[in-house]
Structure formats: C-alpha cells, structure tokens
TIPASE-721903 format. One record per residue (C-alpha): x, y, z. Coordinates in steps of 0.001 Angstrom, whole numbers, padded with zeros to 6 digits, always signed. Each point is the difference from the previous one (the first is absolute). Layout:
REM residues N
XYZ/...
END
This chain:
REM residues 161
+124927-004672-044482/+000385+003589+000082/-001158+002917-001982/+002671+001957-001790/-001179+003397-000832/+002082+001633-002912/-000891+003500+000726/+002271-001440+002968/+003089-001742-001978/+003212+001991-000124/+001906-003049-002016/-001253-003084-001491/+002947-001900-000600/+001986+003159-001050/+003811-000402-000739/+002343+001454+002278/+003441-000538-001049/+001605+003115-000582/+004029+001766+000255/+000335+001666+003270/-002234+002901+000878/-003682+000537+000952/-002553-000765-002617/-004243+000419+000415/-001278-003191-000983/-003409-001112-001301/-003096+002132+000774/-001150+002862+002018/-003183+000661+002012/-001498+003312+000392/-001640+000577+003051/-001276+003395-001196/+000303+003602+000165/-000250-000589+004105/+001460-003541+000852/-003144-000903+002968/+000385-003743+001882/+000929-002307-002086/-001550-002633+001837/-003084+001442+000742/+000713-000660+003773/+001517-003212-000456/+003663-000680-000102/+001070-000351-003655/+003225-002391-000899/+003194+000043-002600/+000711-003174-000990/+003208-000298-002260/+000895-003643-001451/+002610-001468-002307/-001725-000920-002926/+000544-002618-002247/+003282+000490-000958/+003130+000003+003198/+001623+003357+000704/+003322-001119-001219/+003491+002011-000413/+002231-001678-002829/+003466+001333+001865/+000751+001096+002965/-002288+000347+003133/-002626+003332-000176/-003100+001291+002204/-003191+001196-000821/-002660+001369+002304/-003507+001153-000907/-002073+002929+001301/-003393+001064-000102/-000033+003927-000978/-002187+002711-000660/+000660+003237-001864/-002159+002960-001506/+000977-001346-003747/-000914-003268-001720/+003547-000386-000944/+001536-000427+004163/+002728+001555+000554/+003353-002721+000336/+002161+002693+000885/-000820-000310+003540/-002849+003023+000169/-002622-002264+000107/-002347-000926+003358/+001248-003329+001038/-002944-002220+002010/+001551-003691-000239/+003756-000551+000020/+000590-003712-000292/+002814-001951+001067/+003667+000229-002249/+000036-003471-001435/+003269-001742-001393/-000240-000577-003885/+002078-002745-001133/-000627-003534-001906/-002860-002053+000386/+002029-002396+002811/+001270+002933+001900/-003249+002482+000177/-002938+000084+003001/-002644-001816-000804/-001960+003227+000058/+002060+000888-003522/-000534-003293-001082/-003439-000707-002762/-002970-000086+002164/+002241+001595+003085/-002111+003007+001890/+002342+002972+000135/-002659+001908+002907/-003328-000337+001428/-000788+003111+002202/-002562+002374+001146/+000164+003934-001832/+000754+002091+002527/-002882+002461+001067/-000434+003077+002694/+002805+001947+000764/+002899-001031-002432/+000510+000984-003758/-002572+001915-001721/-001321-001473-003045/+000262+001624-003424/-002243-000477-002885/+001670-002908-001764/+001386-003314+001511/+002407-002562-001666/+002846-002211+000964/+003213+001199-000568/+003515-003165-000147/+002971+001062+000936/+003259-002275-001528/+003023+000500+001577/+003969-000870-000324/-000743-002864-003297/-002403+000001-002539/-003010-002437+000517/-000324-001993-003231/-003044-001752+000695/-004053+000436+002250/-002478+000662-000246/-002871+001412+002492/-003372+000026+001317/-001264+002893+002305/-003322+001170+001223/-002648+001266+002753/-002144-002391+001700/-002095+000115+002835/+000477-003396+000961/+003305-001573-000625/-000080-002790+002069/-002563-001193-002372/+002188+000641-002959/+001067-003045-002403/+002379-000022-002865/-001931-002147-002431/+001144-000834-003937/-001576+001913-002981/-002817-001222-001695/-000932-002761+003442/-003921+000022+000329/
END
C-alpha cells in the first residue's frame, strides 16, 4: 500500500461537473517564494483519477481535459495566462455506457512524470485546472495528486484497515 501525502493532494474526490469554461478545482500547493526541485532529484508524478462518482454528461456529447498549472497567485489564472506543465488528453463526456473507462468511477484520467529542465518555469503556486467544453458535465468527481511512486499507487475504500 502506498503512502498518500496530503501536503501532495490537489483533489480528493472533488466534483467536477461544471457549464462550459475553465474552472480551478480543489487545492493548491505552494512551492514557495522560489519554486526549487520538486522531487528532490527524483522524478515526481501527477496522477489524476475518476473518483467515485462517473464523469457523466446528461445531453449531448462534451469534452473535458485537465492540466497541471502554475501561476504567481493562489487563485490560477483560467484565462489562459497561467504556466501550463501537464496537458492531458481531451476525453469524450457522455453517459455512463458511452464514456472511456478512464471517465468512468475508479477510471485513471493520467499517470505521468512533471516535466523538469528546460521546459516551463514554475511559479509559486500549483493546482489543477478542468476544462469543460461544447455540453455541460452533470456529474464526477476527481482525485489528483503527486507521488513519487505511482506504480505503487492503489485506490483503496475509506475507512479499510
């Protein structure tokens, strides 16, 4: 079993269904005045997953695609100004039947590696920003969060000892 760490935890089960647009959802990290490694020297992970509840549309067909972003306030910019690390695939939003399994309760949305080196500059606070596109998403919910060691990462149920 793995170790979450909440300092770590973007969204713990966080609802994301939402009208069209580009919302911030659940927490923020700050990395500090002078974002340094994040790993330490090891790769750090985002891991996004559907949590318990399906990302569902109740009409027509939608999308929604999540990024990891970083921006100099707390409140990260959706208006497109903030530094985007992690752009995830554009999934399909529609009923239970008709969704990826990644949308579906339990689904994993993305497991990748933060990008490090040469690419986007980090800025003092980190969150995950959902962007819903074409329908409204009437139903989902989320989990996302760091992790050193996803392959080791398992879903378990509240409350299991």
């Amino acid at each position: 079993m793995a170790i979450l760490d909440e300092l770590l935890e973007f969204c713990d089960n966080v609802d994301v269904s939402a009208t069209a647009g580009t919302a911030l959802v659940g927490d923020v990290i700050d990395l500090g005045s002078q974002p340094q490694d994040l790993g330490s020297g090891e790769p750090m992970y985002l891991v996004i997953q559907t949590g318990s509840t399906s990302i569902i549309t109740g009409g027509s067909a939608g999308t929604i695609q999540f990024q990891l972003a970083s921006d100099a306030a707390a409140a990260i910019a959706v208006d497109g100004t903030a530094s985007t690390h992690v752009l995830t695939p554009t999934y399909v939003t529609d009923g239970d039947d008709a969704n990826a399994a990644a949308l579906d309760a339990g689904g994993v949305i993305y497991v990748g590696a933060l990008p490090t080196g040469a690419g986007v500059a980090y800025e003092r606070y980190l969150g995950v920003l959902v962007t819903t596109a074409t329908t409204t998403t009437t139903a989902g919910t989320i989990n996302a969060f760091l992790t050193k060691d996803p392959k080791n990462w398992v879903a378990l149920p509240d409350a299991v000892n």
